[in-house]
Backbone as a ProteinNet text record, in pm:
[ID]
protein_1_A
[PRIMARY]
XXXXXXXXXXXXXXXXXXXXXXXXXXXXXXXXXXXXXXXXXXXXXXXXXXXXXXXXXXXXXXXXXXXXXXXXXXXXXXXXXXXXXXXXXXXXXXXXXXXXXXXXXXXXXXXXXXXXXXXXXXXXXXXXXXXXXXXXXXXXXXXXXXXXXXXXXXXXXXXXXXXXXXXXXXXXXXXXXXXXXXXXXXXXXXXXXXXXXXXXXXXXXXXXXXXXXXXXXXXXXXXXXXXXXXXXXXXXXXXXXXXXXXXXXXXXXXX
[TERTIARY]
27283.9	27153.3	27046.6	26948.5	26837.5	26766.5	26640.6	26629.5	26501.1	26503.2	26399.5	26278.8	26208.5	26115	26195.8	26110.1	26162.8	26190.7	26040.6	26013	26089	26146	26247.2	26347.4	26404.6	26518.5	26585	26444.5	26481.8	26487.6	26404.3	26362.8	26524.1	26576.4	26694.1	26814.5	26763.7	26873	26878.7	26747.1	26720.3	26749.7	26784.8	26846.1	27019.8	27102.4	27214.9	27277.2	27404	27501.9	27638.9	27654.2	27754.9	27684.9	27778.1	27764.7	27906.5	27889.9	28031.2	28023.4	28156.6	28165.8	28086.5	28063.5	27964.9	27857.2	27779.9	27659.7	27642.1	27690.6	27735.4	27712.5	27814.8	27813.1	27665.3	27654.7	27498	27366.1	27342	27281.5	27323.3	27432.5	27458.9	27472.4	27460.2	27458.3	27273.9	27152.1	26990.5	26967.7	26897.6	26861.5	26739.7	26669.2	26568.2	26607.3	26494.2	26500.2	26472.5	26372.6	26318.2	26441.1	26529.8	26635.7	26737.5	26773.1	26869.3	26821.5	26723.2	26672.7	26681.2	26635.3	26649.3	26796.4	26913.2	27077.9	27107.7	27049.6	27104.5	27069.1	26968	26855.6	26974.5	26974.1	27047.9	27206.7	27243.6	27413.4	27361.5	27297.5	27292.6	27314.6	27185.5	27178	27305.6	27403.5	27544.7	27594.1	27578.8	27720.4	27630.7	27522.3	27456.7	27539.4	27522.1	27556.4	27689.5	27785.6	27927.7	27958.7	27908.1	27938.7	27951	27825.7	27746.2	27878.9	27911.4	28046.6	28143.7	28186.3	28290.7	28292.3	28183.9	28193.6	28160.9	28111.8	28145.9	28256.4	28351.9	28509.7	28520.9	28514	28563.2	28505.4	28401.7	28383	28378.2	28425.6	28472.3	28637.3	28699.4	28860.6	28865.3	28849.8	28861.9	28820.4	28712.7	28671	28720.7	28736.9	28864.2	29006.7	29036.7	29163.2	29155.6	29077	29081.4	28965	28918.3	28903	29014.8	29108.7	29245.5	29357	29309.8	29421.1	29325.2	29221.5	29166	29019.3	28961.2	28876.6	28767.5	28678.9	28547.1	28423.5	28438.9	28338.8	28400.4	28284.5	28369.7	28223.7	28208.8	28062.9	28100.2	27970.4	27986.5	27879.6	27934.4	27801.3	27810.8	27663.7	27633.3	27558.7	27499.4	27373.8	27318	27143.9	27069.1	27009.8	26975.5	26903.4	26984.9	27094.3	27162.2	27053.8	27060.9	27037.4	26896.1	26810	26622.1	26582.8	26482	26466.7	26384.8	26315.6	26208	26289.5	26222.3	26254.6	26397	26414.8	26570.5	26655.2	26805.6	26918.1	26890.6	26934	26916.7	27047.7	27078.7	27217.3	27172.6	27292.6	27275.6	27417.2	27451.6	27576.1	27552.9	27651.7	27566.4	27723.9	27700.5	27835.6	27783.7	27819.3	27807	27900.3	27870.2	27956.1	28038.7	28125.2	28229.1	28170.7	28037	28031.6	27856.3	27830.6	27721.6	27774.9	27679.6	27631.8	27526	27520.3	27384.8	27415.1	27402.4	27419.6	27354.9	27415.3	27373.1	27352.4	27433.3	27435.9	27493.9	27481.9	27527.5	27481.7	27562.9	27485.7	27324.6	27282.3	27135.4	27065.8	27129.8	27087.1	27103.7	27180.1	27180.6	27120.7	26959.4	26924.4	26764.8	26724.9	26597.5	26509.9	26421.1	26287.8	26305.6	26217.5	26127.2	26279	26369.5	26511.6	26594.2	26536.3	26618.2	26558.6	26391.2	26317.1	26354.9	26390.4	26407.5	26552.1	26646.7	26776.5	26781	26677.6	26678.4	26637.5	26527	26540.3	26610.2	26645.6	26794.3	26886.2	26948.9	27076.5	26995.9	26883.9	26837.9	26848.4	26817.4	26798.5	26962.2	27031.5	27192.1	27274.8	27260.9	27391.9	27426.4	27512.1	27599.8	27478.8	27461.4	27408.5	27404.3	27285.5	27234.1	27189.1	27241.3	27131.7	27156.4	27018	26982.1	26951.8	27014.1	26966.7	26955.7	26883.9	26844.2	26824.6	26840.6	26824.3	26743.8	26613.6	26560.8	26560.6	26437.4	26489.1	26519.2	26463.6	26505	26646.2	26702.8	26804.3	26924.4	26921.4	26911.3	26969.9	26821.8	26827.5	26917.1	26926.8	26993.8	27174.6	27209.9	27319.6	27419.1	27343	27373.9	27350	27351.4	27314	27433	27525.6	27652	27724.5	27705.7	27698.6	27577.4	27506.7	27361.8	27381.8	27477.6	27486.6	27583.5	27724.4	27789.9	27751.4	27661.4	27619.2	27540.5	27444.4	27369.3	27479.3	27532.1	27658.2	27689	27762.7	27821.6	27708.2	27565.5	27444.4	27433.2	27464	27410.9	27585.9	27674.6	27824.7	27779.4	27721.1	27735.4	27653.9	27561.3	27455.7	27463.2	27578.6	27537.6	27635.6	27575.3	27589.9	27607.5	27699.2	27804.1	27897.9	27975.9	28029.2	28136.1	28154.5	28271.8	28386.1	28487.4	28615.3	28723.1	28620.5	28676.2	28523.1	28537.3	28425.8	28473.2	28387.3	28446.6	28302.6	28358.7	28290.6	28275.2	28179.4	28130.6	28193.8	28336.6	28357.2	28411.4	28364.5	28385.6	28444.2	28498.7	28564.4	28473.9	28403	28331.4	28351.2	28335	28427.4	28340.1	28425.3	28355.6	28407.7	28450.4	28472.7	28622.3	28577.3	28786.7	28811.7	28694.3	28749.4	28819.7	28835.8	28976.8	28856.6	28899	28836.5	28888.5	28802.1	28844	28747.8	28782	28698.3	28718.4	28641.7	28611.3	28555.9	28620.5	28558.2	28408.2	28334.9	28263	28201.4	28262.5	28197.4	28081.4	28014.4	27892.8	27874.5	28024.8	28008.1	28126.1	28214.9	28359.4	28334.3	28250.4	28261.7	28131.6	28114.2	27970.1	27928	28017.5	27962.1	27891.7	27929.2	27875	27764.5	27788.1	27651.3	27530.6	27560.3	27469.3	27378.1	27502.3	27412.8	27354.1	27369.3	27357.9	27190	27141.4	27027.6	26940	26994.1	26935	26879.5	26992.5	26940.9	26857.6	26851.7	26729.3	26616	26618.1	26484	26374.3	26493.5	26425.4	26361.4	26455	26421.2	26264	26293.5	26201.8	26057.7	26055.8	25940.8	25895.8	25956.2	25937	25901	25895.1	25886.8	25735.7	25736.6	25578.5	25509.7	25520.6	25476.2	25440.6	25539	25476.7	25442	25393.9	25296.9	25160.6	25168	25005.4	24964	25070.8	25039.5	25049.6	25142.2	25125.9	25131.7	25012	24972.9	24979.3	25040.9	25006.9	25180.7	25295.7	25424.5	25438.5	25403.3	25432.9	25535.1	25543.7	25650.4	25719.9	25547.7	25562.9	25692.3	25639.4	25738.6	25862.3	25879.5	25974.8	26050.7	26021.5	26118	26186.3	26123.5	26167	26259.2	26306.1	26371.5	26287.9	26422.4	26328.9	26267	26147.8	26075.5	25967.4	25982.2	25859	25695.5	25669.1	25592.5	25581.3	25722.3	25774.6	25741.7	25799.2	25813.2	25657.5	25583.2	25465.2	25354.7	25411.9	25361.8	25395.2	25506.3	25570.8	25495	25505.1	25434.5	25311.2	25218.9	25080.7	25044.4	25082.4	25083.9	25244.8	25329.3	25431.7	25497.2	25583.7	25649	25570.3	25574.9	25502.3	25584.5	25584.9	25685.6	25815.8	25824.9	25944.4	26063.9	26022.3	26069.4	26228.1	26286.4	26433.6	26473.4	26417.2	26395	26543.6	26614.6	26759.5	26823.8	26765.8	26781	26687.3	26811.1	26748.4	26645.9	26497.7	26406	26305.5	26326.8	26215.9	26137.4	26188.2	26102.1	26110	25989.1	26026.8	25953.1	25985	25971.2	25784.2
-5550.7	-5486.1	-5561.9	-5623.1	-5640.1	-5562.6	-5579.4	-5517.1	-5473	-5303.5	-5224.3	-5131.3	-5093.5	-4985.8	-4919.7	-4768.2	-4633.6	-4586.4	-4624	-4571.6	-4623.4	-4724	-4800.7	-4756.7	-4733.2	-4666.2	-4530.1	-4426.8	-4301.3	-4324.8	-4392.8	-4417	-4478.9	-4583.6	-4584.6	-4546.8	-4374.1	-4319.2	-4223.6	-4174.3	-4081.1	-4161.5	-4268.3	-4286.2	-4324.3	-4228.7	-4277.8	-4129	-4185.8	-4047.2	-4056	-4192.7	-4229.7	-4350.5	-4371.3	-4461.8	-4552.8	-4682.6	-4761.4	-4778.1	-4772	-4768.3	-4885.3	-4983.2	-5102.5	-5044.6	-4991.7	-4940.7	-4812.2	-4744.5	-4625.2	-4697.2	-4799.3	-4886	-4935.6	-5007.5	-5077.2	-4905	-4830.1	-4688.9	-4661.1	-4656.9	-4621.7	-4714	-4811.1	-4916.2	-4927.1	-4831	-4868.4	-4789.4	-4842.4	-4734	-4668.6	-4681.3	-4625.1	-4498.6	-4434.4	-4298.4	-4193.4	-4263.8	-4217.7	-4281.9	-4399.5	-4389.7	-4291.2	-4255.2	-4197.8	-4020.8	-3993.7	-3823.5	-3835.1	-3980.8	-3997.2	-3960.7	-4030.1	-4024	-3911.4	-3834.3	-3709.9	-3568.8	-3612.7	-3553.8	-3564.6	-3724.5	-3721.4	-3670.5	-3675.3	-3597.9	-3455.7	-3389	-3227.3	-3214.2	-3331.9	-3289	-3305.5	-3426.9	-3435.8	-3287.9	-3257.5	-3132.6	-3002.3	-3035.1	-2889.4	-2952.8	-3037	-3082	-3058.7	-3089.1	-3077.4	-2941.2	-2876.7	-2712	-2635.3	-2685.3	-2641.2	-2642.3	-2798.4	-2827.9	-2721.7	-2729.2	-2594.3	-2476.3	-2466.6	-2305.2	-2349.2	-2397.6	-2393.5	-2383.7	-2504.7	-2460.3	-2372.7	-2292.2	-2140.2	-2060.9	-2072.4	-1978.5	-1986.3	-2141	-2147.8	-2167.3	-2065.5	-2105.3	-2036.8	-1867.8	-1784.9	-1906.5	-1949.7	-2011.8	-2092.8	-2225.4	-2357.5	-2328.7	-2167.4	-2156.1	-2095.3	-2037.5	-1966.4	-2066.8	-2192.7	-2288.7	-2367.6	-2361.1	-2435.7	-2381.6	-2249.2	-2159.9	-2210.1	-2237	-2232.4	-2179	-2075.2	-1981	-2117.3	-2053.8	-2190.6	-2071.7	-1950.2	-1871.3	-1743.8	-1799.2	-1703.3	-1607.5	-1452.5	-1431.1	-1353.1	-1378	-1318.3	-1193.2	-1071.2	-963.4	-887.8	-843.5	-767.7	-689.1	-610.8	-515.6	-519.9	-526	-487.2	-389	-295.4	-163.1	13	-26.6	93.1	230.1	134.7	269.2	254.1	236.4	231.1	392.9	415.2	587.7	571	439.2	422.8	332.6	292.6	199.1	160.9	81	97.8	-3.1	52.3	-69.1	-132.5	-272.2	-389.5	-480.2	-492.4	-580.9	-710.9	-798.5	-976	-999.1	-1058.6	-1156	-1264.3	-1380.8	-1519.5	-1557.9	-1705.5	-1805.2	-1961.4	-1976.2	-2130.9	-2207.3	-2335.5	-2452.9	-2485.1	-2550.4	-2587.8	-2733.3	-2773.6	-2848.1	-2836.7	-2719.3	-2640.5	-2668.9	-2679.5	-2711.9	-2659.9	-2561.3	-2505.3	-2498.6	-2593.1	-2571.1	-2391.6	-2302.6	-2256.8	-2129.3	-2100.4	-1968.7	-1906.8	-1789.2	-1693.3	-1554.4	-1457.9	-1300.3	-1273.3	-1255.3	-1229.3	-1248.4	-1147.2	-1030	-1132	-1233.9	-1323.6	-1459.2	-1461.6	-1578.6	-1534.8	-1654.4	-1564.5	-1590.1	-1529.7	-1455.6	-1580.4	-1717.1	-1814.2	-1916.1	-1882.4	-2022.5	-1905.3	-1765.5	-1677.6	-1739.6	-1769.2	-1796.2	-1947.7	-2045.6	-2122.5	-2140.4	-2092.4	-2058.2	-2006.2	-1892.8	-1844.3	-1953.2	-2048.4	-2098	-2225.4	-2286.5	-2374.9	-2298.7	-2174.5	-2103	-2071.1	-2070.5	-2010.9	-2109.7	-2262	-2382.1	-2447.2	-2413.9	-2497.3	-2392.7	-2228.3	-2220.4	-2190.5	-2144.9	-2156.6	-2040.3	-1959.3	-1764.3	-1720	-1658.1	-1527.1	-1340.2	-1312.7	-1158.9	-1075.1	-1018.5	-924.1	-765.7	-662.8	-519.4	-430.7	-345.9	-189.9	-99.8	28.2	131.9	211.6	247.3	335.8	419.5	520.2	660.5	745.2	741	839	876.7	789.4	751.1	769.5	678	767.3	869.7	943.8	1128.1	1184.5	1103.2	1187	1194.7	1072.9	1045.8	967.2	972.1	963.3	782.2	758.2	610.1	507.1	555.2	494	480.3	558.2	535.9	488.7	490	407.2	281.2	211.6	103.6	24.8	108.5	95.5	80.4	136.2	105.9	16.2	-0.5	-176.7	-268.1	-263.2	-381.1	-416.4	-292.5	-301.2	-356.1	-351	-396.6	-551.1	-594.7	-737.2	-798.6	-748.9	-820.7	-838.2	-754.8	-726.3	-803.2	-900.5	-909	-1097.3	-1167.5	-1282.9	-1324.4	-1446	-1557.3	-1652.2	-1738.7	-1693	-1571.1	-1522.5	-1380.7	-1460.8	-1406.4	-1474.2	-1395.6	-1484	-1462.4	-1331.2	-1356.2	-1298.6	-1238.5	-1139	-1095.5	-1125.8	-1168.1	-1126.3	-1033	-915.6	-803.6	-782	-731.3	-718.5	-581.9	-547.6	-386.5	-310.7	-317.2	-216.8	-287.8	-197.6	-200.4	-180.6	-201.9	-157.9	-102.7	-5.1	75	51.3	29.9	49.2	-108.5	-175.3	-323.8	-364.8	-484.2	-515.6	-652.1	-709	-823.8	-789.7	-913.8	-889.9	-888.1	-814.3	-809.9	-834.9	-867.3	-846.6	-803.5	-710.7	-638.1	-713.8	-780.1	-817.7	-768.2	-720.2	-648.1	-779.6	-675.5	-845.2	-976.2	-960.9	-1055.6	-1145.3	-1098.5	-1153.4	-1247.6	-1299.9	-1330.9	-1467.1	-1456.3	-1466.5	-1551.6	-1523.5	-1606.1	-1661.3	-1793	-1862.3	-1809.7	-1747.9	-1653.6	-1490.9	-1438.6	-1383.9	-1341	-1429.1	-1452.8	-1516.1	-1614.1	-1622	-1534.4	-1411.5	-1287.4	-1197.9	-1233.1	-1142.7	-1171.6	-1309.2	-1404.7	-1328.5	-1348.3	-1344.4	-1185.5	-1094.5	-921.1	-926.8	-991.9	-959.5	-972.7	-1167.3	-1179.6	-1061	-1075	-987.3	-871.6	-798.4	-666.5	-672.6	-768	-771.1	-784.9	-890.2	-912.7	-766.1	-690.1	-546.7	-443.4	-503.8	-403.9	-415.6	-532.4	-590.2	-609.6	-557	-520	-376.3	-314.1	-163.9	-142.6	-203.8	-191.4	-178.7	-238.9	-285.6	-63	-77	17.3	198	155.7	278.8	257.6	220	169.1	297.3	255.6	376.4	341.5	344.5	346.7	208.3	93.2	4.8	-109.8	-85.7	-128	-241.3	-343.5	-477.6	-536.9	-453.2	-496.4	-432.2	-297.8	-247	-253.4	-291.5	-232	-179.5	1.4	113.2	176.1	98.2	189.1	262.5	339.1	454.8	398.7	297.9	264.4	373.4	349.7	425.3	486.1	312.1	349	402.3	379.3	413.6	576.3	628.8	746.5	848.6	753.3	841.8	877.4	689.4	756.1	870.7	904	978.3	1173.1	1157.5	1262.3	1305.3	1188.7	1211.8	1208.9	1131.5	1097.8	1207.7	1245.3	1292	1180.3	1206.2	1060.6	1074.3	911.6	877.3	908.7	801.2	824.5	747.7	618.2	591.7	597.7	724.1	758.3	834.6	844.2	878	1026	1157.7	1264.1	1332	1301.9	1337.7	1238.9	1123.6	1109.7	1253.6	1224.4	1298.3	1208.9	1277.7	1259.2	1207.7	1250	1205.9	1357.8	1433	1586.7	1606.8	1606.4	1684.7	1861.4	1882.5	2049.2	2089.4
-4233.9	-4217.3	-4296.1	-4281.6	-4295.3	-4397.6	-4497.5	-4585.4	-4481.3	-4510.8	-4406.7	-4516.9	-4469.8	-4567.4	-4540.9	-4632.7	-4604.8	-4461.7	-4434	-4283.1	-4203.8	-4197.2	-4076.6	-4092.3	-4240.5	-4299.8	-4224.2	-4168.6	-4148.8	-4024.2	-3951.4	-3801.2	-3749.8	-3837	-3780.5	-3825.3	-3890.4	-3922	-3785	-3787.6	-3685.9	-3543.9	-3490.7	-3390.4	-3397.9	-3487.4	-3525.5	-3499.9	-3443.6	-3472.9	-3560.3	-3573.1	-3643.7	-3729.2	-3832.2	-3896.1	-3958.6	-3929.5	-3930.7	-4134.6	-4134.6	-4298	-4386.3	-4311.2	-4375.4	-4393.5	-4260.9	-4277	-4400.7	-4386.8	-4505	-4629.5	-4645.8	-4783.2	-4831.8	-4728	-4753.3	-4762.5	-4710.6	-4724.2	-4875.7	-4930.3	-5075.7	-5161.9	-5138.5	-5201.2	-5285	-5164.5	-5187.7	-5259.7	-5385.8	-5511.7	-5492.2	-5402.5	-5369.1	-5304.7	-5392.6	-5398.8	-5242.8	-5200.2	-5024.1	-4913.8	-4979.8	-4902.2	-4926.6	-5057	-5037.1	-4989.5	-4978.6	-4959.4	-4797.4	-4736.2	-4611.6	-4538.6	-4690	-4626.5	-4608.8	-4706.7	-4793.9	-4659.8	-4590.9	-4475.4	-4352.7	-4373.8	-4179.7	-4233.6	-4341.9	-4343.3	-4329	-4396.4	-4352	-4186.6	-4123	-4003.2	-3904.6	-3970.1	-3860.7	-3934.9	-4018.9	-4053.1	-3946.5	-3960.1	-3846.1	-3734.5	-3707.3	-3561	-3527.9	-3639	-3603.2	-3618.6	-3701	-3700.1	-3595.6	-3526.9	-3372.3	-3293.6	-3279.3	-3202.3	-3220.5	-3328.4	-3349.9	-3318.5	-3354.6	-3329.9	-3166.5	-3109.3	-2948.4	-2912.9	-2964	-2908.6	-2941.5	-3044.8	-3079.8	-2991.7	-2942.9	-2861.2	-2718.4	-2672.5	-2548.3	-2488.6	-2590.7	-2618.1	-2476.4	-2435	-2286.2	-2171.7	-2215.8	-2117.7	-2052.8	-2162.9	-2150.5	-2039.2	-2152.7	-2083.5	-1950.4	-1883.2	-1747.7	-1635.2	-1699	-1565.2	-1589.1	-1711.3	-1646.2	-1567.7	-1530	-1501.3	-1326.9	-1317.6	-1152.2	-1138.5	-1229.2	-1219.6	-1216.8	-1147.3	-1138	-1152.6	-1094.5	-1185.5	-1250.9	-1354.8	-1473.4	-1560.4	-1492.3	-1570.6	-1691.8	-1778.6	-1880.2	-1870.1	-1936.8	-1918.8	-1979.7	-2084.5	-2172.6	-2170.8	-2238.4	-2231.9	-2393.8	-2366.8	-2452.8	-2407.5	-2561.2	-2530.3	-2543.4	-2586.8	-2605.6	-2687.6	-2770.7	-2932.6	-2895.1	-2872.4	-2880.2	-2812.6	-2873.3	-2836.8	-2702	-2615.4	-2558.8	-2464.1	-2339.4	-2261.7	-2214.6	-2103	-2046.6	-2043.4	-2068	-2111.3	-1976.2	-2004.6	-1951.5	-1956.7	-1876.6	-1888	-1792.9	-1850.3	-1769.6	-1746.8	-1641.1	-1604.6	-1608.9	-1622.6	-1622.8	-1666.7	-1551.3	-1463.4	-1519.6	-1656.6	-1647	-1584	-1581.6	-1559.3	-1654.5	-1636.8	-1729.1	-1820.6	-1783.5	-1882	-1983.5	-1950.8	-2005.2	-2135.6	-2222	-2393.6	-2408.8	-2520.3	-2571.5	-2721.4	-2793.8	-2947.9	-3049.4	-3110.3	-3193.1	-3077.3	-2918.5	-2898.7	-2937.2	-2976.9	-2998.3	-3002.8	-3043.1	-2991.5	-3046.7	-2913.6	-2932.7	-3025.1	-3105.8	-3256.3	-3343.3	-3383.9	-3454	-3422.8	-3346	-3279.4	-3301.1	-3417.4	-3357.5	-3305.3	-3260.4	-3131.9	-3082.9	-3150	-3081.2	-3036.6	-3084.7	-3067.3	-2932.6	-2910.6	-2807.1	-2677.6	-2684.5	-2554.8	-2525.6	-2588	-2602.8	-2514.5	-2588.1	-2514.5	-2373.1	-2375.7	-2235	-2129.2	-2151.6	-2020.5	-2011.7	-2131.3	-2091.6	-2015.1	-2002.5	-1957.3	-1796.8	-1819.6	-1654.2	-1608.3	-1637.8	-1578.5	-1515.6	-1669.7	-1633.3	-1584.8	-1605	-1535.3	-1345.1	-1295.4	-1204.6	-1136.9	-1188.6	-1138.1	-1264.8	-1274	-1320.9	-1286	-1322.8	-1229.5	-1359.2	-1360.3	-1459.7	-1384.7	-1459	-1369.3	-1523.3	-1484.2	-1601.4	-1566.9	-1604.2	-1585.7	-1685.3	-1607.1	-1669.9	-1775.2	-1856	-1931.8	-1819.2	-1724.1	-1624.7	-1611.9	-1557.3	-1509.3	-1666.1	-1728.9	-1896.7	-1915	-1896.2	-1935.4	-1844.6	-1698.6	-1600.3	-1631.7	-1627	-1681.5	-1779.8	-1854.3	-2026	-2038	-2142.7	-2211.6	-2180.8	-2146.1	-2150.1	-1989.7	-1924.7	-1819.3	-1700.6	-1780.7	-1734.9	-1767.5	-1876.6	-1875.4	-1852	-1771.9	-1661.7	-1575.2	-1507.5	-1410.8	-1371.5	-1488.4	-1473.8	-1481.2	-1530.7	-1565.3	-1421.2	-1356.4	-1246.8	-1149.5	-1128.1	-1021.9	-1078.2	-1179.2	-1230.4	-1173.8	-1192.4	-1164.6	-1014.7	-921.6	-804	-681.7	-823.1	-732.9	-767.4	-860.2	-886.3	-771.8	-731.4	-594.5	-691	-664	-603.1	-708.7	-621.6	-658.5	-779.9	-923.9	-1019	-985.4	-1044.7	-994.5	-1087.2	-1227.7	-1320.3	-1419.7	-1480.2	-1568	-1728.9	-1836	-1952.5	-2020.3	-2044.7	-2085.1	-2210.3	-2285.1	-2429.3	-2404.6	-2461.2	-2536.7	-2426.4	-2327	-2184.6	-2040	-1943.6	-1857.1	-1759.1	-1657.7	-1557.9	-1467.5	-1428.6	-1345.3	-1179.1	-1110.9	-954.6	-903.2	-986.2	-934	-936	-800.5	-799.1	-876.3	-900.3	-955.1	-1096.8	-1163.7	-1251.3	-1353.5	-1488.7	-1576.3	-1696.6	-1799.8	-1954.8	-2059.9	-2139	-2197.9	-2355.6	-2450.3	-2559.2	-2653.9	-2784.6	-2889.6	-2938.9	-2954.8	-3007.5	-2955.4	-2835.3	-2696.3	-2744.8	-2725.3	-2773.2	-2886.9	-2960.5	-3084.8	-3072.7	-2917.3	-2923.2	-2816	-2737.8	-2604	-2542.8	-2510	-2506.5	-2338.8	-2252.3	-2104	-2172	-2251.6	-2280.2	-2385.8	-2441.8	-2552.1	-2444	-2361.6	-2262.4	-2251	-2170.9	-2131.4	-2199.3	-2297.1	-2434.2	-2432.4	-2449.5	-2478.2	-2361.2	-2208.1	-2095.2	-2139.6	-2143.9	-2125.3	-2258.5	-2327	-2480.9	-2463.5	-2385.8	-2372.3	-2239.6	-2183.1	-2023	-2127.3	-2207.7	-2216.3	-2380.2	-2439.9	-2495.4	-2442.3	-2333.3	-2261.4	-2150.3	-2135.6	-2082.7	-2154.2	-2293.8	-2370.8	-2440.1	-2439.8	-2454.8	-2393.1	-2231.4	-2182	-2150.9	-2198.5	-2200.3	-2296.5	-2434.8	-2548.1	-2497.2	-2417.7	-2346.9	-2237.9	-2176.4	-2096.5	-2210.8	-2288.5	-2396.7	-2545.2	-2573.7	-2711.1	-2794.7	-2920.5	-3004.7	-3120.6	-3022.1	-3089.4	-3112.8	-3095.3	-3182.6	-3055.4	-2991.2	-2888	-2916.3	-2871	-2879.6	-3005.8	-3122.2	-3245.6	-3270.9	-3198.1	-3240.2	-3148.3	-2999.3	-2888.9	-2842.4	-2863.9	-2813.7	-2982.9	-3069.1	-3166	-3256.1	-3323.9	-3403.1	-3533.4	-3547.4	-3652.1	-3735.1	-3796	-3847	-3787.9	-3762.7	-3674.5	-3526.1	-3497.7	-3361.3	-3400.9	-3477.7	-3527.3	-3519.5	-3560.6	-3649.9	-3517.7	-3425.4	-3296	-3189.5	-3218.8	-3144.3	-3229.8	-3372.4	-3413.9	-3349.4	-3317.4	-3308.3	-3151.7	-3086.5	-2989.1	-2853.1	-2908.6	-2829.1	-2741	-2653.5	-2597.9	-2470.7	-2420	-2306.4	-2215	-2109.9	-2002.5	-2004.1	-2073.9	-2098.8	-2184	-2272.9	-2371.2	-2299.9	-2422.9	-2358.9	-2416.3	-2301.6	-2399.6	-2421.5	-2358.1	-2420.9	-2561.4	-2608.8	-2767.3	-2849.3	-2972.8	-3068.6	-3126.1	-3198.6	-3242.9	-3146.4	-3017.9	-2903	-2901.2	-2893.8	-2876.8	-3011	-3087.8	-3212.1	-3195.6	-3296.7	-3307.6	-3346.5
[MASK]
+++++++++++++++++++++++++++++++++++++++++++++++++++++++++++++++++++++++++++++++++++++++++++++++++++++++++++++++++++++++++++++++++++++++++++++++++++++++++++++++++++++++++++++++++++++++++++++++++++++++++++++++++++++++++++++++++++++++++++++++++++++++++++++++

């Protein structure tokens, strides 16, 4: 190697993914201080990088193993929106390819806001099928939170083209369907088809929700999305619930 500035130093660190043990040598070998914060910079960034890797295989172990078994679609499907006192669960299915890469997915809830939108339209772009479905407070109140989100489950399984061969499910069994299923404690945390969907039903349902901030201002929406916040709360004191409120939770009618 050639003796470089700083600046050339990082520039051709930052086009490196490996480094041959000479090169390494000569990098620790430079007593300069902006080189070595430069080394010290691009090693954090391979250990992000290789971590990333890992935990992908870890969480594409179901996956690996059931397109070697034949399966070519394989959806994953979750729901956001259970517990929120306002607005309606939302579930996603979603069929990647077998050679889909998205570094650093994982369940929703552990992704945040601006790296979720981000995620979302890489997964809309690369995978196989998507379909997103929700169900109302209506629908809700009519027949409980839990089977409202059976039943989205079951309209988003029902509706992706091409049809998957196999489901892997966050927690639950879907009832009404023949394809083969598997139900995952944790899903969302365990398997990169369903953390997918995890991403897909968050962002959908967040962006619905900030949108009905706009149409019933007062509870806070935009920030809270539909849960019982404080301010969610104080609006609900002063104001009573609007229309998408879910009046079979407790603390939606108060006294």
């Amino acid at each position: 190697m050639k003796a470089m500035t700083i600046t050339e130093v990082k520039q051709w660190l930052a086009e490196r993914k490996e480094l041959t043990p000479d090169e390494q040598a000569h990098i620790q070998a430079d007593s300069r201080s902006g080189v070595q914060n430069a080394y010290k910079q691009w090693q954090r960034a391979r250990a992000r990088v290789e971590a990333d890797r890992m935990r992908w295989q870890e969480m594409s172990v179901m996956e690996r193993e059931l397109w070697a078994q034949g399966y070519s679609y394989i959806a994953g499907v979750d729901e956001v929106g259970r517990g929120p006192l306002a607005g309606p669960v939302v579930t996603a299915a979603v069929i990647l390819p077998a050679d889909f890469y998205l570094p650093g997915l994982n369940d929703s809830k552990k992704v945040p806001a601006a790296r979720r939108e981000a995620m979302y339209e890489v997964i809309m772009e690369g995978a196989l099928a998507v379909s997103v479905a929700g169900k109302d407070s209506g629908v809700i109140d009519e027949i409980n939170i839990y089977q409202a989100t059976l039943a989205a489950m079951r309209e988003a399984v029902l509706n992706l083209s091409p049809a998957p061969q196999i489901t892997l499910n966050d927690a639950v069994t879907i009832p009404g369907l023949t394809i083969e299923q598997k139900s995952i404690i944790g899903g969302d945390g365990k398997s990169i088809s369903i953390a997918a969907a995890s991403i897909i039903a968050k962002v959908e349902r967040d962006r619905m929700m900030k949108s009905y901030d706009e149409q019933y201002p007062g509870y806070g929406f935009a920030a809270n999305m539909g849960y019982g916040t404080a301010e969610h709360l104080a609006g609900l004191r002063k104001l009573g619930p609007c229309p998408i409120h879910r009046l079979s939770f407790g603390g939606v009618l108060l006294d």
